[in-house]
N, C-alpha and C positions, 0 to 999 in steps of 0.2 A: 463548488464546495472544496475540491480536488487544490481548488488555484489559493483561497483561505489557509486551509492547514497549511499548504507550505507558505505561507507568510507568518504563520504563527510557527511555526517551525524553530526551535529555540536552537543556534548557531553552538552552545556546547551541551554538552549533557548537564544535566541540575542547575540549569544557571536562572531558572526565572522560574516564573508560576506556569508557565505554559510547559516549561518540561515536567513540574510535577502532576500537569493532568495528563500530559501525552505518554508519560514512562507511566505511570504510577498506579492511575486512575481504572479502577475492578473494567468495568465498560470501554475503556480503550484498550485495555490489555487483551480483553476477550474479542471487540469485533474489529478494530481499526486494522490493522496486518488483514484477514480474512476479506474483510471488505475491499480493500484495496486493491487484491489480490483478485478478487471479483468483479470491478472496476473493469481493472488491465484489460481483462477477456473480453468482458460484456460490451467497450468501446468498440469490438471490433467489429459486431454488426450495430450500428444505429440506427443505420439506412437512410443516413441523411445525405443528403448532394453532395456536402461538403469533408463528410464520415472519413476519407482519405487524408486530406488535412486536420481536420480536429481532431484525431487520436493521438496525434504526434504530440502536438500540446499538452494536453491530458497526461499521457503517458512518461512525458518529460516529469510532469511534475508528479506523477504517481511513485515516476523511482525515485526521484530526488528524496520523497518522504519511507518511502520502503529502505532506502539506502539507509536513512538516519534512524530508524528504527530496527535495525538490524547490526545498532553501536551500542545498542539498550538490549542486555540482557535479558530483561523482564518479556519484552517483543522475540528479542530471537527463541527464547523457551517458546512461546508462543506459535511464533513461527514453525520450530520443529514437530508441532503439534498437528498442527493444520498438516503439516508433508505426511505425518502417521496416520492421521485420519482421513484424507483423500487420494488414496493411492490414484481414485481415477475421479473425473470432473475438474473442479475450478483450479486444484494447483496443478494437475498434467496439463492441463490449457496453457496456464502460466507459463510452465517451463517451453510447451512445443512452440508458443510465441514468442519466448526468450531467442529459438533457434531461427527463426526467419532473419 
């Protein structure tokens, strides 16, 4: 699903239909940033054989879409949201994996 969004990933801001559901839309504003965020961590135990390799992938493309929704407004309010309201869990994960 990870590999989808960023195919529909709209290359400027408001330029097509797919930015006005990715910026815009009540349900991606609210979980899209959060889930992704959730994502990040959660690939880190799969427990599959191949768990070492596959996060990498994954994780390419989870910042590529965090990276362009942190150029939209509407997401980074968002975003500062989610950092006020989990001082601990899914975004300290976030960031202590940002540091490895």
């Amino acid at each position: 699903m990870v590999e989808v969004l960023t195919c529909w990933m709209p290359r400027r801001s408001g330029s097509s239909v797919t930015s006005t559901l990715s910026e815009g839309h009540q349900l991606s504003l609210e979980y899209l940033v959060r889930n992704l965020l959730k994502l990040y961590v959660d690939i880190e135990f799969t427990g599959s054989h191949t768990q070492f390799y596959d996060k990498f992938n994954i994780r390419h493309n989870i910042t590529e879409l965090l990276e362009y929704l942190w150029q939209v407004p509407s997401h980074q309010n968002a975003w500062k949201q989610i950092s006020r309201e989990e001082e601990k869990g899914v975004y300290l994960n976030f960031l202590k994996l940002l540091d490895q």
